[in-house]
BATIZA-931639 format. One record per residue: residue in one letter; x, y, z of N, C-alpha, C, O in turn. Coordinates in pm, whole numbers, padded with zeros to 5 digits, always signed. Atoms other than C-alpha are relative to their C-alpha. Layout:
REM residues N
aXYZXYZXYZXYZ;...
REM end
This chain:
REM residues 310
x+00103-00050-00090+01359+01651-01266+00028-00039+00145-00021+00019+00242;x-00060+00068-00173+01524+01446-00943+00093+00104+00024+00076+00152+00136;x-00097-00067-00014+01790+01660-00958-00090+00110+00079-00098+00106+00202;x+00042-00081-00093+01574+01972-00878-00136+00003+00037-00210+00100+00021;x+00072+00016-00075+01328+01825-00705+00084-00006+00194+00042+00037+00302;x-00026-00016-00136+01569+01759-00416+00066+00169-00016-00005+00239+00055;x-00052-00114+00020+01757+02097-00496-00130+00105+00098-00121+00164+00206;x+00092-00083-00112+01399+02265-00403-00019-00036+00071-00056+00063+00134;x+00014+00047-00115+01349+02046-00106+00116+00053+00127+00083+00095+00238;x-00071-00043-00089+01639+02131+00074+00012+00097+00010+00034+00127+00127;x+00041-00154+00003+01608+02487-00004-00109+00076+00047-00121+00196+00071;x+00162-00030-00053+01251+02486+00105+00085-00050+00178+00105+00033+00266;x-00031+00018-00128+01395+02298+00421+00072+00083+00114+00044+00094+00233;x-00037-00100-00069+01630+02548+00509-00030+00158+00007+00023+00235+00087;x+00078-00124+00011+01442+02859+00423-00116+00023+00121-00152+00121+00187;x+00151+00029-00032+01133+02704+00571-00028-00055+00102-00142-00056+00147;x+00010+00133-00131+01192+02461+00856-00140-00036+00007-00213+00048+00060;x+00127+00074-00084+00873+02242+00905+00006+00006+00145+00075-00070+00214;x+00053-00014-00093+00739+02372+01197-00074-00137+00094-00034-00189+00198;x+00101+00103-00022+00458+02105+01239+00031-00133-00001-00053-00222+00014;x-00005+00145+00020+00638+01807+01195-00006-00092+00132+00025-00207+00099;x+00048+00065-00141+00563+01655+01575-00111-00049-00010-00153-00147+00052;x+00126+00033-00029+00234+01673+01469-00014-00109-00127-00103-00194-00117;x+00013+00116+00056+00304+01449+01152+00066-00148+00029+00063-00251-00038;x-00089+00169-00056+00519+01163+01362-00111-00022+00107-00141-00139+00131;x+00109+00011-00068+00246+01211+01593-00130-00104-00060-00170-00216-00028;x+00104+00134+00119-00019+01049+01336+00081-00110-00018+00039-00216+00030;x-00067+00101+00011+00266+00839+01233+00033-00103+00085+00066-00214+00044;x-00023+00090-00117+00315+00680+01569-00120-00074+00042-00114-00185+00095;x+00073+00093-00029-00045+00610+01605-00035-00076-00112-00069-00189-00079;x-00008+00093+00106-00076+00462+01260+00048-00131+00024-00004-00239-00003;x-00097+00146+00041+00221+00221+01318-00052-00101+00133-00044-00224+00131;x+00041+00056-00094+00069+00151+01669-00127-00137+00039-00137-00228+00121;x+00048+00053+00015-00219+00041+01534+00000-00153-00047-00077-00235+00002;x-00080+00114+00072-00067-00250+01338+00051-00086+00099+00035-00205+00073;x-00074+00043-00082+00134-00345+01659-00102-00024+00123-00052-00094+00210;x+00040+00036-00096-00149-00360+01908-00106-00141-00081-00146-00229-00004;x+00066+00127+00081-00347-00634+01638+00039-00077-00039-00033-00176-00055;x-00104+00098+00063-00076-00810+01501+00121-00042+00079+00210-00111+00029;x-00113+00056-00069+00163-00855+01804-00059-00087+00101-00132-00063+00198;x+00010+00129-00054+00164-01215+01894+00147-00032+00070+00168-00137+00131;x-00139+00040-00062+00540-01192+02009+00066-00117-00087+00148-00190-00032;x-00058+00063+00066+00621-01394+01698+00076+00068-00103+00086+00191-00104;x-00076-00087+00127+00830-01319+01376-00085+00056-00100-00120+00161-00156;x+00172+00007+00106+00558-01391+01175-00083+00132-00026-00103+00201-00125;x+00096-00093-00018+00339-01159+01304+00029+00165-00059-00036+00254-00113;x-00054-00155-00014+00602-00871+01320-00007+00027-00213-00047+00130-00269;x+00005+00026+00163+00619-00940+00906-00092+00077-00052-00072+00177-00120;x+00103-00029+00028+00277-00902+00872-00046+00123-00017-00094+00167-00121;x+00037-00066-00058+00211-00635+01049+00097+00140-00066+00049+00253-00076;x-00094-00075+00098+00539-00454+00844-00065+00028-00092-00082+00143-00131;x-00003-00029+00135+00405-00545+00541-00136+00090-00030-00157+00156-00132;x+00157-00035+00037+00035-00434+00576+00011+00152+00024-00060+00228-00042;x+00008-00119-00039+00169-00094+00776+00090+00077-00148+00065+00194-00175;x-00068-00083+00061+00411-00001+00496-00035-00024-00168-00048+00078-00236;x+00045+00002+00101+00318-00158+00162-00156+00111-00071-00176+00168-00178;x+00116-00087+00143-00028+00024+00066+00075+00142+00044+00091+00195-00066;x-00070-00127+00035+00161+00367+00156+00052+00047-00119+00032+00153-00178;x-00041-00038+00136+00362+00307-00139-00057-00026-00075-00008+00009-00182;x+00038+00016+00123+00142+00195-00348-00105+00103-00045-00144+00132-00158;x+00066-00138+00014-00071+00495-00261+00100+00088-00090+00070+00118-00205;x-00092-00061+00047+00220+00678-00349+00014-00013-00108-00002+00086-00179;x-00053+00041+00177+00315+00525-00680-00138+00074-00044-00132+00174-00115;x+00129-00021+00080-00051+00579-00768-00002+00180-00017-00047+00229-00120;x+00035-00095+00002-00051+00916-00707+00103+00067-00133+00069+00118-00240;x-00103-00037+00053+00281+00998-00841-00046+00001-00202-00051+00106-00267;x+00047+00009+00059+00156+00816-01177-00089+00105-00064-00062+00158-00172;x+00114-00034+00059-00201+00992-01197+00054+00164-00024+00005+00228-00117;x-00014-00111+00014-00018+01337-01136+00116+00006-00140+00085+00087-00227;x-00064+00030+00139+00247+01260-01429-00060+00009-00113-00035+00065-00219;x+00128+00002+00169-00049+01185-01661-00041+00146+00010-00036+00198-00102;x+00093-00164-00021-00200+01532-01589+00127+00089-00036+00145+00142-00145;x-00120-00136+00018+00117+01764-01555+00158-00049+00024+00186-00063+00143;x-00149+00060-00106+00508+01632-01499+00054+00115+00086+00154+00095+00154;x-00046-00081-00081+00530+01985-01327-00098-00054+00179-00064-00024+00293;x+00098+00016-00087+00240+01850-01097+00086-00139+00119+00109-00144+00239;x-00135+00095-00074+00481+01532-01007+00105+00057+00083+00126+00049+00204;x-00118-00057-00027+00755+01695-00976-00028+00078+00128+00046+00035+00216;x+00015-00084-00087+00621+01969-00712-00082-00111+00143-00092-00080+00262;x-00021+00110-00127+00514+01617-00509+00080-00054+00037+00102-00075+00156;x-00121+00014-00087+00793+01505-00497+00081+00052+00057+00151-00018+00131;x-00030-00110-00056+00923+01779-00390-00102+00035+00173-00014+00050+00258;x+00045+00017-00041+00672+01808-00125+00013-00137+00103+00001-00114+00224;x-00008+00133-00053+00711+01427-00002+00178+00017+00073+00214-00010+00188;x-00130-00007-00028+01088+01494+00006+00023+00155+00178+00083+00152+00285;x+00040-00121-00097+01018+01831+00240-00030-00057+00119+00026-00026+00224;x+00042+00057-00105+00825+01596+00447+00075-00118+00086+00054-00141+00206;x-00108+00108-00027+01094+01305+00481+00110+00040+00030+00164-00016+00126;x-00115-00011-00051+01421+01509+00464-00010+00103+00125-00115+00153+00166;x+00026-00059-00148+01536+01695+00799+00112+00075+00013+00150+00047+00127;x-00088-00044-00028+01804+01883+00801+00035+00087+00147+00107+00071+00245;x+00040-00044-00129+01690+02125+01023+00012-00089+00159+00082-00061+00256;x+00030+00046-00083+01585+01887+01247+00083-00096+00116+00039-00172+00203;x-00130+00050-00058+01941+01778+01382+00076+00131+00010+00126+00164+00118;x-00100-00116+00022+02128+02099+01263-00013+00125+00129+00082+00178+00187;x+00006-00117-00127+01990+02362+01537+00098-00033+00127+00170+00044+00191;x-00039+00030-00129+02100+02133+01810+00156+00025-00057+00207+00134-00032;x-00130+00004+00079+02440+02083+01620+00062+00155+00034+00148+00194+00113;x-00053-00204-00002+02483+02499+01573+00021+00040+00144+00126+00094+00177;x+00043-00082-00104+02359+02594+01913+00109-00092+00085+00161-00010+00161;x-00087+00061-00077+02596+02353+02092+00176+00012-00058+00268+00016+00024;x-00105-00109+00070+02898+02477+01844+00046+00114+00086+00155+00130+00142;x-00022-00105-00016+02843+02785+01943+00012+00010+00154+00078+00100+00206;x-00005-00039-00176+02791+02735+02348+00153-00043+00034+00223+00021+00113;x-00159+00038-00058+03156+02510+02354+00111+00162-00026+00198+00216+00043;x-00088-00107+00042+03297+02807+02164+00042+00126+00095+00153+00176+00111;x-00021-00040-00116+03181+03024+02457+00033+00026+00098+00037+00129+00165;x-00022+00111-00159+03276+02787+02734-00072+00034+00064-00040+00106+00158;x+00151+00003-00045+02918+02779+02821-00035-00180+00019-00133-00245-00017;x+00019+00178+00028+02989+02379+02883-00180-00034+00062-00271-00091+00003;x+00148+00032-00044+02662+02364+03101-00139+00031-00135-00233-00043-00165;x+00104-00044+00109+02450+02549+02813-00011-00157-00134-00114-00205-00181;x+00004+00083+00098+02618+02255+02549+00018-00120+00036+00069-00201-00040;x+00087+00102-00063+02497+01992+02816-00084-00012-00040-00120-00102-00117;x+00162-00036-00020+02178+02126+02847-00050-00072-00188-00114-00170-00228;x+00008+00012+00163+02165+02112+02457+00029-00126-00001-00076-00189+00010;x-00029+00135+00051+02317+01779+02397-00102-00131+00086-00138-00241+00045;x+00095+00113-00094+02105+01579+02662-00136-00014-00026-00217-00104-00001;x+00162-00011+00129+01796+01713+02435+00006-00056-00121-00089-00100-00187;x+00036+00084+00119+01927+01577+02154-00008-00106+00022-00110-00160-00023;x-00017+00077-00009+02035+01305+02264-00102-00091+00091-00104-00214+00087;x+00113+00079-00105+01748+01206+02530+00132-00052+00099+00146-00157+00036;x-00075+00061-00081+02026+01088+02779+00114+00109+00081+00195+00181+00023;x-00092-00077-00080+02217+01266+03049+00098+00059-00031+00156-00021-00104;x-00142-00106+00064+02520+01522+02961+00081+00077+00104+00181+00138+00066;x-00014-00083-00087+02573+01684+03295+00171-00047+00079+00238+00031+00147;x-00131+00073-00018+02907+01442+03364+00105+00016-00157+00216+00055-00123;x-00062-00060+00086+03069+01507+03038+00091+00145+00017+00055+00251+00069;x-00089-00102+00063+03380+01717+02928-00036+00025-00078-00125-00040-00132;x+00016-00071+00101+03394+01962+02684+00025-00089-00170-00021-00086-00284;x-00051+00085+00110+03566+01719+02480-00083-00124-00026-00088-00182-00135;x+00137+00110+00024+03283+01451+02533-00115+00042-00103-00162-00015-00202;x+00127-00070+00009+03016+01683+02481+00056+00043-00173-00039+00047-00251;x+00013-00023+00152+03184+01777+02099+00037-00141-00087+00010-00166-00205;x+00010+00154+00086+03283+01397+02027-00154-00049-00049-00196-00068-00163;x+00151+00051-00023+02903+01281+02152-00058+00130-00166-00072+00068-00271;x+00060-00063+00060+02764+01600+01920+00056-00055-00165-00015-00116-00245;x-00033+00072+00164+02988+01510+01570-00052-00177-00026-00049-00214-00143;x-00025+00082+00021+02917+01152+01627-00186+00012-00037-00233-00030-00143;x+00160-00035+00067+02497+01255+01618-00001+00080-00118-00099+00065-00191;x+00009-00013+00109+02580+01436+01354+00010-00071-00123-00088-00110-00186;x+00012+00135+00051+02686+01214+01148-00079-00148-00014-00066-00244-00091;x+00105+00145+00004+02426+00945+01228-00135+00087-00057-00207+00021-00131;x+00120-00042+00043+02134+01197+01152+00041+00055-00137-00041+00021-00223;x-00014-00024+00086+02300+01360+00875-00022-00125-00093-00096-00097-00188;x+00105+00019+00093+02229+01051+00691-00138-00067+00028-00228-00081-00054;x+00144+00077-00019+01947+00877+00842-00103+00111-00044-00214+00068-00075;x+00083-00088+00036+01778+01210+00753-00019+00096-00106-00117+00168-00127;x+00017-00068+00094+01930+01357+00440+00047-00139-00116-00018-00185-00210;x-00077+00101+00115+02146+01091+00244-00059-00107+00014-00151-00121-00066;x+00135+00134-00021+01969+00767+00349-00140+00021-00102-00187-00061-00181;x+00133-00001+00081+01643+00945+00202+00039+00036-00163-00037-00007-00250;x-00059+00000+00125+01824+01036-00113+00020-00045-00095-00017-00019-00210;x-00029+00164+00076+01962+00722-00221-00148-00055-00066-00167-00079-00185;x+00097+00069+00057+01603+00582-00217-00089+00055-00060-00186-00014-00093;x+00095-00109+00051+01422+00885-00363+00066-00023-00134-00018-00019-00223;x-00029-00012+00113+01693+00843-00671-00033-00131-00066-00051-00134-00188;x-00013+00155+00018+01663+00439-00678-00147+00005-00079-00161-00029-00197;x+00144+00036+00034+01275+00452-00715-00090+00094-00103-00204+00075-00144;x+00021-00076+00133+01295+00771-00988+00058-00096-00086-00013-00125-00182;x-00087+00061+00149+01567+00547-01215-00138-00114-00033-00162-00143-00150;x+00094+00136-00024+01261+00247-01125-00142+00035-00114-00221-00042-00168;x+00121-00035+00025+01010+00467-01270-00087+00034+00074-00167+00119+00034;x+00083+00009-00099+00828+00441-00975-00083+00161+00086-00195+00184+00133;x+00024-00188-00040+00833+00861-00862+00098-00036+00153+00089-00136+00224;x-00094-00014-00084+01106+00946-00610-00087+00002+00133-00033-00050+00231;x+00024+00022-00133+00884+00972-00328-00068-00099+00105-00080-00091+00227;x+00013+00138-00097+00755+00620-00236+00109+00010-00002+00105+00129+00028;x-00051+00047-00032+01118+00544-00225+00035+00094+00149+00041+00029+00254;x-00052-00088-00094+01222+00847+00022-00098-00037+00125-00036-00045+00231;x+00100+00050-00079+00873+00734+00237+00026-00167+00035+00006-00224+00142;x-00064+00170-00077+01013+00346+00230+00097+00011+00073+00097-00066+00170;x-00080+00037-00091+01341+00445+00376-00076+00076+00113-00103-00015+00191;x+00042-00066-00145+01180+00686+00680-00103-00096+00043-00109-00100+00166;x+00064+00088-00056+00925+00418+00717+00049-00086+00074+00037-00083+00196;x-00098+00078-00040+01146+00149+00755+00108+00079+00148+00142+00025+00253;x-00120-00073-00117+01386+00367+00996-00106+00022+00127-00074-00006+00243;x+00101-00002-00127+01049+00446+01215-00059-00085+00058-00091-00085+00177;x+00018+00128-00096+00944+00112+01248+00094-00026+00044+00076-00043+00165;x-00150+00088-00050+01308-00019+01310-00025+00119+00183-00032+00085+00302;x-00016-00100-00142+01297+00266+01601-00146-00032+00100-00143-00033+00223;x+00163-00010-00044+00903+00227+01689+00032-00167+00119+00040-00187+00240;x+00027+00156-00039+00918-00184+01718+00140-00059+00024+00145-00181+00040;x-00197+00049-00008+01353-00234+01754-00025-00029+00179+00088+00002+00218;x+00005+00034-00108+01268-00325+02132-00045-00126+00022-00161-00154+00051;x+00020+00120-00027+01312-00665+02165-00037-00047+00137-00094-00153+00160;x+00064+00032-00129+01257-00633+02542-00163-00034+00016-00235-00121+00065;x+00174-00104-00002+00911-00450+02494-00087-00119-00103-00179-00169-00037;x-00011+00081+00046+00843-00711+02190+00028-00145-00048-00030-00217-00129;x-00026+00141+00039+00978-01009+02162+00056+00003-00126+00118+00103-00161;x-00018+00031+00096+01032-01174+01835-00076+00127-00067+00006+00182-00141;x+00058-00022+00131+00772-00957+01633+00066+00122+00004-00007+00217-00024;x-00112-00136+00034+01085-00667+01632+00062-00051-00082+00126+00033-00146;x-00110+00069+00073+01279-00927+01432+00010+00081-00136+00099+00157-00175;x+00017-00054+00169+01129-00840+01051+00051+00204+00036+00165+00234+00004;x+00002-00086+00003+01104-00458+01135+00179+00049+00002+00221+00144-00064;x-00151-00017+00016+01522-00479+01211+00023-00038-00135+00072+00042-00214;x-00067+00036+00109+01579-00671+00933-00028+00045-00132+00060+00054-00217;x-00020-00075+00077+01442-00518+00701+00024+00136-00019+00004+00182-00131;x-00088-00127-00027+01602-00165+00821+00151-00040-00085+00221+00024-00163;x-00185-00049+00069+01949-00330+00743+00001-00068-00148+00099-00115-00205;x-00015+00027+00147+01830-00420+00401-00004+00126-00066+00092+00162-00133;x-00014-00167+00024+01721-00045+00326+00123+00041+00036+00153+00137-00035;x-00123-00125-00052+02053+00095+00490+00092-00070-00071+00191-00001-00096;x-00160+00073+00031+02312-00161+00345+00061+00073-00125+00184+00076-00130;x-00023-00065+00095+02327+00035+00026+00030+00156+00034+00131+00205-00015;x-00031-00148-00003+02303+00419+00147+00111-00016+00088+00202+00067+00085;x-00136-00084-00108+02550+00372+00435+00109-00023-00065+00190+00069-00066;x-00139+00004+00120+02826+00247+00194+00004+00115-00093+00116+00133-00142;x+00023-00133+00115+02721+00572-00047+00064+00089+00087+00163+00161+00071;x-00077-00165-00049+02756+00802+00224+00145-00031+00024+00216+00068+00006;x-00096+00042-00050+03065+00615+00336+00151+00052-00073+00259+00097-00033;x-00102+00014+00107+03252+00616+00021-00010+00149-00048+00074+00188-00129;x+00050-00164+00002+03119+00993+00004+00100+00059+00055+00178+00133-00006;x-00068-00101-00097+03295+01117+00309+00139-00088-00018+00217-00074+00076;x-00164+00032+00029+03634+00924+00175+00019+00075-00130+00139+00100-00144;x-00021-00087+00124+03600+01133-00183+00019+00125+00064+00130+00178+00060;x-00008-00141-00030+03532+01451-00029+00103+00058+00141+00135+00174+00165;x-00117-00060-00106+03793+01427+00306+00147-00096-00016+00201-00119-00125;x-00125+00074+00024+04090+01231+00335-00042-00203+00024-00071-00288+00108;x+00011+00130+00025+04069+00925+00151+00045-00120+00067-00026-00214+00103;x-00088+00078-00063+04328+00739+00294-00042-00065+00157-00053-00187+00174;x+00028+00057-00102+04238+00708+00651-00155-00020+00008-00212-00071+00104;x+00170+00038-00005+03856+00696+00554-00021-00163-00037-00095-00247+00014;x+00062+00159-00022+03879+00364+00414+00093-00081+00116+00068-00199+00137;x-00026+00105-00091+04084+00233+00680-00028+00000+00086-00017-00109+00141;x+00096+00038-00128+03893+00331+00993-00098-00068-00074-00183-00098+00010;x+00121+00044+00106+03644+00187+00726+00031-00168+00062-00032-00232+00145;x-00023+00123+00049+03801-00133+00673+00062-00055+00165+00083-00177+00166;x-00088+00047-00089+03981-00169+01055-00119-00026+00131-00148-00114+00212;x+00073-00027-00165+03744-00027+01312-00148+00011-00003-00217-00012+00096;x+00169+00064-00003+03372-00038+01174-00085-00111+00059-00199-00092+00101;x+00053+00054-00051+03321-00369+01286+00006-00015+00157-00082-00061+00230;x+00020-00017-00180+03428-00317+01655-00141+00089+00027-00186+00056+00136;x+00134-00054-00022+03089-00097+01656-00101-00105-00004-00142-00178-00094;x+00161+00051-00029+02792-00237+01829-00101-00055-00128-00125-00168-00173;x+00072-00006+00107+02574-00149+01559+00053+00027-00163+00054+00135-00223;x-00106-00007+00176+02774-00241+01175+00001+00070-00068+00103+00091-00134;x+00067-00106+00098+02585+00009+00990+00044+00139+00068+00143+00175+00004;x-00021-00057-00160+02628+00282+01298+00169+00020-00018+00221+00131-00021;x-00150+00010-00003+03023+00165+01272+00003+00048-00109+00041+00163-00084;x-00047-00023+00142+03059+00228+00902-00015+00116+00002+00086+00141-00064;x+00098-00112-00043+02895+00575+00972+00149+00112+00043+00229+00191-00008;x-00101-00085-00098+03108+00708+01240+00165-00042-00066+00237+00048-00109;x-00136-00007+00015+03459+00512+01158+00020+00056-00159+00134+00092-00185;x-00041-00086+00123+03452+00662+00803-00022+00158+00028+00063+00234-00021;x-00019-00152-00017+03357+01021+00913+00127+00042+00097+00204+00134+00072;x-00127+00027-00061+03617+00957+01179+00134+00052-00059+00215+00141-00030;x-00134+00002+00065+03868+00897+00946+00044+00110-00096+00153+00163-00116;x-00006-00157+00042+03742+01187+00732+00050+00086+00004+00113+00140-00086;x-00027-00079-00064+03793+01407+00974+00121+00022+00045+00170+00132+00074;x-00119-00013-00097+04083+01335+01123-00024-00007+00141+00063+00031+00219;x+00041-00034-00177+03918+01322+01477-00042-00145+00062-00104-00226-00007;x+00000+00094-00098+03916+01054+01780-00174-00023+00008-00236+00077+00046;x+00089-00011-00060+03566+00912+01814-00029-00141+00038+00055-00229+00019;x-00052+00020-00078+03439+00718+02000-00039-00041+00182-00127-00013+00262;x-00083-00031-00158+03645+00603+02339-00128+00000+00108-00246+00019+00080;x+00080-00043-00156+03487+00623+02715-00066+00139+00030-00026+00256+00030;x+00045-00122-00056+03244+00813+02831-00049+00000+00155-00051-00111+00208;x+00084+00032-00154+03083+00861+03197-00141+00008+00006-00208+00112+00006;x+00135-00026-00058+02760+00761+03267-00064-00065+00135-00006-00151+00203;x+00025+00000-00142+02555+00745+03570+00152-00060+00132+00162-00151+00215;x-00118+00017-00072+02887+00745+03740+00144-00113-00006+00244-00135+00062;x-00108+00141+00062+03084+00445+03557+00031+00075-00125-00018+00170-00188;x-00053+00017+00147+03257+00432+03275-00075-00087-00108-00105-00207-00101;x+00079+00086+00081+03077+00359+02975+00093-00024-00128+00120+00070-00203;x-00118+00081+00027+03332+00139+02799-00063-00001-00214-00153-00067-00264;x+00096+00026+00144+03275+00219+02370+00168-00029-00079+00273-00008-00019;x-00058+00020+00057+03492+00122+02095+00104+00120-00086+00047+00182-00175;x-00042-00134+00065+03771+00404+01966+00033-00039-00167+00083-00132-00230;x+00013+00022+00171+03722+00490+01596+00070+00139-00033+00095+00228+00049;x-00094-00150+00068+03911+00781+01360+00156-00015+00067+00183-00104+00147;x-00118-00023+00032+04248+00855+01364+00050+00154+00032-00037+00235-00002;x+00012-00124-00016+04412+01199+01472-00034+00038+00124-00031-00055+00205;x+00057-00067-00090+04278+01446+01746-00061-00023+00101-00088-00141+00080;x+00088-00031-00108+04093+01473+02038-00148+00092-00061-00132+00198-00120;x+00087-00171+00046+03730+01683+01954-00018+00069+00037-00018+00059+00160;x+00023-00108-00072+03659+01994+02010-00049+00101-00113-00052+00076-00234;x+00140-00108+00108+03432+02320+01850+00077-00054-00142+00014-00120-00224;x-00045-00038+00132+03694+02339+01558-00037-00117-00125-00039-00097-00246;x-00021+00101+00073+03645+01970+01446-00203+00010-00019-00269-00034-00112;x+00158-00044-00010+03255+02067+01511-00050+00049-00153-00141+00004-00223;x+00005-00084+00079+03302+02316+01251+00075-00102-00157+00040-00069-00270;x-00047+00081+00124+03505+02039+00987-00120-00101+00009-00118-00181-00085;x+00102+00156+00007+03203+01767+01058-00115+00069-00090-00172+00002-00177;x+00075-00087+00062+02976+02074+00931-00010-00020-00173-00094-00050-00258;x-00042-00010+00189+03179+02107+00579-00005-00149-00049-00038-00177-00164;x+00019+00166+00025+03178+01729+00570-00110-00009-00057-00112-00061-00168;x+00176+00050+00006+02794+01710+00555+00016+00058-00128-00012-00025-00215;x+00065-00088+00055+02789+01998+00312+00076-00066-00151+00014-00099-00251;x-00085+00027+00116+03066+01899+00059-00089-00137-00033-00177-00145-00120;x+00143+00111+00056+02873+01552+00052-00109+00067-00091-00110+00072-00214;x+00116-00040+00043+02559+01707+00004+00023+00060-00151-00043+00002-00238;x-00081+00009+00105+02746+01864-00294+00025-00031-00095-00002+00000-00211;x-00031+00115+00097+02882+01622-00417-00110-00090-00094-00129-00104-00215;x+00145+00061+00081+02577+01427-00492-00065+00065-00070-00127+00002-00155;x+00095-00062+00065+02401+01698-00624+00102-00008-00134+00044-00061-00229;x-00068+00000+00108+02687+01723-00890+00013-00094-00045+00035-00086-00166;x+00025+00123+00091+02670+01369-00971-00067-00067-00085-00048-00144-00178;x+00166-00005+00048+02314+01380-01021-00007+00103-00152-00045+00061-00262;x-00043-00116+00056+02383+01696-01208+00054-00089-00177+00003-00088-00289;x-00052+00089+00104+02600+01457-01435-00018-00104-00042+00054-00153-00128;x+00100+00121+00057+02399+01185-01492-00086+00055-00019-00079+00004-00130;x+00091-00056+00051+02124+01367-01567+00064+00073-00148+00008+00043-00254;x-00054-00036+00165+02331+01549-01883+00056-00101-00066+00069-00098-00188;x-00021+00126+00103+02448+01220-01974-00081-00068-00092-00067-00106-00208;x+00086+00061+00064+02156+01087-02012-00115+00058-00077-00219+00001-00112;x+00067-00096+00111+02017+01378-02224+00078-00029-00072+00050-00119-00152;x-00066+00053+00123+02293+01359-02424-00008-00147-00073+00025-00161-00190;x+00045+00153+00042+02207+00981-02480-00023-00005-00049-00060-00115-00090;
REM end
């Protein structure tokens, strides 16, 4: 039933795009806000607290529900989790920018796949090459592809094997990823950002190795685990590194390297192996996502007849 529960979710996602979803991070932001203007003392402590109280009864709402609809119908489950998953995964919600900036380099419309990239990205694009502007775009791909499809996956299958119903887990990792983003400002914060990080890289330590070891099955093995194993930890952010230097290596493509901002050089670590980017490697970061996506479903696919046959 996990199997095509995400099957219809992503099918609903790309058929269907959630329109409205601004207006559900919208609630979500003042929810988590609430928690953070009562419980921030600028300690660790606090930030804990204030985690556990904003994200625990969610799931236990969740479980409960999941449960009471099981007892009644397992089609009734099933079409929530389905539903919950709709509401958590995003495909869409990275992919337009992705396409539409594809298609403007392809053009040589570089200003158009500025314009575009400085929206996704919230940060200036107007100093960028062509070749920036498709490194910068595969390297967001790759970070949203899983923070928004595979990330929620992992914990949607973890918390079906649990018993639990796949969609508290898919609602713990986007929780977790929105506080880590909401309260991750240690400036703005203090200490009570500490818990909300740390427990982000307890949720991620497991999916980013999945997708990792993903995009070395499905592209070229060889140099996937060794930007894996060489150049992940030169990245800032470990999780972030594992991310990029395995799709990197995937790919075959430079990422990455210097970029210019507000008129300096902004000095980053070079990851992958191979190329320079540009549209075409745009267009291999695409099949990357998809063959993943894929992949898992066929794994699922096969653990699920295993364990009929059982």
């Amino acid at each position: 039933m996990s199997l095509f529960a995400l099957i219809a979710a992503l099918s609903l996602e790309q058929f269907h795009p959630l329109s409205q979803r601004k207006y559900l991070f919208g609630w979500l932001s003042r929810y988590v806000d609430f928690f953070q203007r009562h419980f921030n003392a600028g300690e660790h402590k606090h930030g804990k607290i204030a985690w556990l109280l904003a994200v625990l009864p969610l799931l236990l709402v969740m479980v409960g529900v999941y449960w009471v609809l099981q007892a009644a119908h397992p089609i009734l489950a099933w079409a929530f989790n389905v539903l919950v998953l709709y509401l958590t995964m995003g495909f869409r919600q990275f992919s337009h920018y992705f396409t539409d900036i594809h298609k403007a380099l392809r053009a040589d419309n570089l200003d158009e796949a500025r314009r575009l990239l400085a929206a996704w990205r919230n940060a200036p694009a107007h100093e960028l090459n062509a070749e920036e502007v498709a490194r910068l775009s595969i390297e967001e791909a790759l970070l949203a592809s899983h923070r928004k499809v595979f990330g929620v996956i992992v914990w949607f299958v973890v918390f079906s094997l649990l018993g639990l119903g796949g969609a508290a887990g898919a609602l713990l990792y986007r929780m977790g990823q929105f506080l880590r983003a909401r309260w991750g400002d240690e400036a703005e914060f203090g200490d009570f950002t500490g818990f909300a990080r740390q427990a982000f890289d307890v949720l991620e330590w497991l999916p980013v190795r999945l997708t990792a070891i993903t995009f070395a099955i499905v592209g070229d093995f060889e140099d996937t685990l060794y930007c894996w194993r060489s150049q992940a930890s030169t990245w800032p952010d470990k999780e972030a590194g594992i991310l990029l230097a395995s799709g990197a290596g995937s790919l075959g493509v430079r990422l990455g390297m210097i970029i210019p901002q507000d008129g300096l050089p902004l000095d980053r670590p070079e990851l992958g192996l191979g190329d320079d980017a540009d549209a075409d490697f745009m267009q291999s970061a695409i099949g990357l996502v998809w063959r993943s996506v894929v992949f898992w479903l066929l794994l699922m696919l096969m653990l699920s007849l295993a364990n009929l046959l059982g």
